[in-house]
N, C-alpha and C positions, 0 to 999 in steps of 0.2 A: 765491526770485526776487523782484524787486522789484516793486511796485506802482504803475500806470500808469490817469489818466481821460482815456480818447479821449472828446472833447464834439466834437457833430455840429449845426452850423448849419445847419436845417432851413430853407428856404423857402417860401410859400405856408404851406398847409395839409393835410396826410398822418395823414391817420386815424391813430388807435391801433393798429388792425389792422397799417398797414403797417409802423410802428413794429417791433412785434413779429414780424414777418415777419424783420426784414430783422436782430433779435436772432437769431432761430433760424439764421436763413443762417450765422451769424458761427459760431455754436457745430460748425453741422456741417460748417465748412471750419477752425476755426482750428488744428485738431491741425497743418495744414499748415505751421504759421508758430510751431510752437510756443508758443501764449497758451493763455491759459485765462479765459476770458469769468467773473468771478464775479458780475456783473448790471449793470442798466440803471434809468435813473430817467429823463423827460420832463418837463422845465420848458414848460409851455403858455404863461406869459406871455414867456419871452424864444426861444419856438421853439428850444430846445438839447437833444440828447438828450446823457445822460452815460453813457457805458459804463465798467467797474471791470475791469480784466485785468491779471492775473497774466502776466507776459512776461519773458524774459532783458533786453531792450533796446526803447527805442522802435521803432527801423527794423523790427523785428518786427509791431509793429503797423499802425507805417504801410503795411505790404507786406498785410496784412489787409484795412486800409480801403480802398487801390486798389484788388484786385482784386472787392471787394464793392460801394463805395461810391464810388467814384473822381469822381462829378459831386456830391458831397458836401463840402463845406466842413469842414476838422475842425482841430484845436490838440491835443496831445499832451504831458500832464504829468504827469511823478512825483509820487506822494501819499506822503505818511509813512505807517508801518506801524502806528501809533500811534491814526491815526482809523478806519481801516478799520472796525471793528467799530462804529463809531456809520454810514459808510458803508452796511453791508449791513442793519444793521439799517432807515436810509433806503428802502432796495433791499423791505422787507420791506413795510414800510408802505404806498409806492408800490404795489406788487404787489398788497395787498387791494383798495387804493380804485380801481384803473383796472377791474376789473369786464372784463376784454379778454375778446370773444366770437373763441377760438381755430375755430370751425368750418369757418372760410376760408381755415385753413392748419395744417388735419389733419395732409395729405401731405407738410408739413417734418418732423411727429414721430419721433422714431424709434421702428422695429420694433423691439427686442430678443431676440434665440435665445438659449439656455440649451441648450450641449450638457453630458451627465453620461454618466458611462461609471465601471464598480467595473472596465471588462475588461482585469484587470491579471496579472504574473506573478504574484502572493503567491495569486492568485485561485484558480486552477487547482491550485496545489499542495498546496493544502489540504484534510481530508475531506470527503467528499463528503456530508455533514451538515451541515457547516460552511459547505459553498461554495452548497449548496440554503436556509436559513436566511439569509445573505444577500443570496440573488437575490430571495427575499422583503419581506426588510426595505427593500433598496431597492427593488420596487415600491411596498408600500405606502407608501412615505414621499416619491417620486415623486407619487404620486394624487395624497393629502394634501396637498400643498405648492404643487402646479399647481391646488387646488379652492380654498385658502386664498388666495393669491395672484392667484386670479385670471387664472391663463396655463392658455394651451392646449396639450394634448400632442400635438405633431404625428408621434412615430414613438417606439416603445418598444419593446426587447424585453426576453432575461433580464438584458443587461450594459448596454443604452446607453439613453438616451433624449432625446430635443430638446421645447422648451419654448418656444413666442414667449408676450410681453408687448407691451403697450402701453406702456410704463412704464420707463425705464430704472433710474429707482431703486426699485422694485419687483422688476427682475429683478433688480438687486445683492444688496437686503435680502434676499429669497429664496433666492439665491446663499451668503449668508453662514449664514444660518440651516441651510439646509442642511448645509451644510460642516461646521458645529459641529457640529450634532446626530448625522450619519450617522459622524461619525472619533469621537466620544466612544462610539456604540453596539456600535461594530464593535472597541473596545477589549476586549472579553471573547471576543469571536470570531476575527476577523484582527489583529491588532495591526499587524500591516505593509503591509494594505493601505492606500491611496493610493484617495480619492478624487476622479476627475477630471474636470474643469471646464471650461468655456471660452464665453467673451460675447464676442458681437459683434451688428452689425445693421446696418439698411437706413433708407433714409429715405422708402420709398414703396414698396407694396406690388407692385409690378413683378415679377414672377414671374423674371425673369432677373435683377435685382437683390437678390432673395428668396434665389433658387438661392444665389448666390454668399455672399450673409451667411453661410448654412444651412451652407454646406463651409465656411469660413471658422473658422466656429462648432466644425464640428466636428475640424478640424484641430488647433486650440489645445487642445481636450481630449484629443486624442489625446497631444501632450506632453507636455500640463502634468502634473505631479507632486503636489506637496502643497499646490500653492497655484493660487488659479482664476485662469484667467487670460483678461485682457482688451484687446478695443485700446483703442488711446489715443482714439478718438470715442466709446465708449462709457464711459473713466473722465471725460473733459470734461467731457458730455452729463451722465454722475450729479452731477460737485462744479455745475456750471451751476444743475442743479435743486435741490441740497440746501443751497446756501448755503454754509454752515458748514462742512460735514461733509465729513472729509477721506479719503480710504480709507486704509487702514493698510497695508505692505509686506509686514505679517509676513504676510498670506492671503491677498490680492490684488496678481497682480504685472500691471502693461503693458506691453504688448508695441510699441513705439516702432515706427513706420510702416516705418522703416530696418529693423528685424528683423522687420515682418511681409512685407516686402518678400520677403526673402529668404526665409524659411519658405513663402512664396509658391511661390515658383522652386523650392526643392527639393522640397516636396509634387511638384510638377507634376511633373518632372523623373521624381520616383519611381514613380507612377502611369503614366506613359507605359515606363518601362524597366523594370520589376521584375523580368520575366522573364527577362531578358536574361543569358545565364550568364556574359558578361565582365564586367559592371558590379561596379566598383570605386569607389574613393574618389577614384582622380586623372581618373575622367570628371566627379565633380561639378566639381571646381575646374575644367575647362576649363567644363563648361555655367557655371558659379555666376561666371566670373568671378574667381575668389580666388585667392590663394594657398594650400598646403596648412595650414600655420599659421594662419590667417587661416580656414581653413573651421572647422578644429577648433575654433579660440579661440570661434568663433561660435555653433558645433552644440551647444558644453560648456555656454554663456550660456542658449538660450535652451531647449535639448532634454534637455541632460545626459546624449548621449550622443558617441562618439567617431563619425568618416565611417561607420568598417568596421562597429562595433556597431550603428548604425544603420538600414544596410543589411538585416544580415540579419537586425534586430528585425522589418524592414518586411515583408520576404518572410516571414517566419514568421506577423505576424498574419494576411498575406493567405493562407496555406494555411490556417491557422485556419479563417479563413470558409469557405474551397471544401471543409475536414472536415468543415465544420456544414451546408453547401448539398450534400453530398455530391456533389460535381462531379468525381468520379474515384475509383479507389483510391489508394493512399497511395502508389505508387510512381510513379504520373501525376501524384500533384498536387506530389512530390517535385522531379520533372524539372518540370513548369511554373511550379515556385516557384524555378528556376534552383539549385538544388542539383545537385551533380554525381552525387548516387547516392542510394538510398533510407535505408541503414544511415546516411549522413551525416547528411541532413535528420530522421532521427527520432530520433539522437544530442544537434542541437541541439533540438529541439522539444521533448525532453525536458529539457535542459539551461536552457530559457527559462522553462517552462510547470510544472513537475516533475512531467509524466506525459506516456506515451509516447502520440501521435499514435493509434493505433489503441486503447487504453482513452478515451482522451478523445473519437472518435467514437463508442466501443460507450456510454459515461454518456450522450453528449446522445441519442440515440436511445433510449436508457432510462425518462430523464427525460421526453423526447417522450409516450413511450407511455403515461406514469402518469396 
């Protein structure tokens, strides 16, 4: 994308502080308008601040600056690609010498969550040596990583665990690090399991704003596959702070506001109807909106899987957990996980997991007891 300096004709006189305020503002709305803020420099003698964004087109921007700075004065001009780098580096220098005492606007930073989850098919299938020696390997390499890093583990058990940060390029780099280390260890062990991932966050510690980062977080891990996945305010939020540093495809994919939209609406969607023993594929498309084409092409993008495999991937984790909370016997939890018969649901349960529903609650009550 091309390269654009929105300069802002400051009047009076507006601290440093608000300066920088009103940088952060930009970062944590511009995913809206698709830019990417790559930094800010303050001319004190001609009152102009100059912002550097990465943008498809001007009107992109301008639609940034009015909804943020609209009693602002601003001129919007293409830069060659050419100077950029002596640009940021600008961006760099400025940044040591302004000395900006951020304490008076904590509450724009972002929170970061780190959802992780091994709780995969390849998981289950595998000996039960195998599959305990991994529950391991990922705790300890959870602790470690949350004590080196710096983040706080806010809920762990044997398959999943969430992580906030301070820091959004601290929870990347942690993210990444991880990633590498736990899929290269587990190549002697699982070779097919799938390490899975998912960042997102808040911008203020708001316990209902919290909540929602926290599902959000862990939705995308529920997904994601082989590569961690993030929204676009928190891949912004990292190139914002890291300058340079660009995140790479091949292990870190975003999830575009449009498809988290939508991932949105079907998580919901799912959670409210799961039990439900008519639900089908052509109820999403009337809730979702879409057409059936159109669901599919979208489920393949961002979930990889089809309406129907979906479905009954979803009702299957969710007897998972009522096996592990033992909230029935298997013929209750069959019929409340909307399966039509016991020998069906413990057909696919086997066919999902490669062990049948009643070995897999007699190991974790095993394991319990050791």
């Amino acid at each position: 994308m091309p390269y654009f300096i929105d300069s802002h004709e400051l009047n009076g006189e507006p601290p440093t502080e608000l300066i920088a305020q009103k940088h952060l503002r930009d970062i944590k709305v511009q995913h809206r308008y698709n830019c990417r803020k790559l930094g800010y420099w303050f001319d004190d003698v001609r009152r102009i601040a100059f912002c550097l964004f990465e943008a498809p087109n001007r009107e992109c921007i301008q639609q940034l600056h009015e909804q943020e700075h609209r009693n602002i004065p601003n001129r919007i001009f293409e830069v060659d690609s050419r100077i950029i780098d002596f640009l940021l580096k600008q961006f760099e220098i400025q940044t040591e010498n302004l000395k900006v005492d951020f304490s008076d606007i904590a509450t724009q930073q972002l929170i970061t969550i780190l959802a992780l989850s091994i709780d995969s098919n390849e998981l289950y299938g595998a000996k039960i040596g195998e599959r305990r020696s991994t529950q391991k390997m990922f705790k300890r390499m959870v602790a470690a990583y949350a004590d080196h890093f710096k983040g706080t583990i806010i809920n762990r058990d044997q398959y999943t665990s969430q992580i906030t940060f301070d820091s959004v390029t601290t929870t990347v780099n942690c993210a990444l690090k991880m990633h590498k280390e736990f899929s290269l260890s587990l190549k002697d062990l699982l070779p097919n399991l799938h390490f899975k991932m998912g960042i997102s966050g808040c911008f203020n510690n708001d316990n209902g704003e919290f909540q929602q980062a926290l599902k959000l977080a862990k939705r995308l891990c529920y997904v994601s596959n082989s590569k961690i996945l993030v929204t676009l305010e928190v891949r912004n939020m990292f190139q914002s702070e890291s300058m340079k540093v660009v995140i790479k495809s091949d292990r870190i994919k975003t999830v575009s506001p449009d498809e988290m939209q939508f991932l949105t609406k079907l998580m919901d969607y799912m959670e409210n109807n799961w039990k439900n023993h008519d639900l089908h594929a052509s109820m999403l498309e009337h809730y979702l909106g879409c057409s059936k084409s159109q669901i599919y092409r979208r489920m393949q993008t961002i979930i990889g899987q089809s309406p129907n495999s979906f479905i009954k991937s979803y009702r299957l984790s969710r007897a998972k957990q009522l096996l592990l909370n033992k909230s029935g016997n298997i013929s209750e939890i069959a019929f409340d996980t909307g399966f039509s018969s016991p020998s069906y649901f413990s057909k696919c349960f086997q066919n999902e997991y490669g062990i049948k529903p009643s070995d897999f609650q007699m190991e974790h009550e095993s394991s319990n007891s050791n």
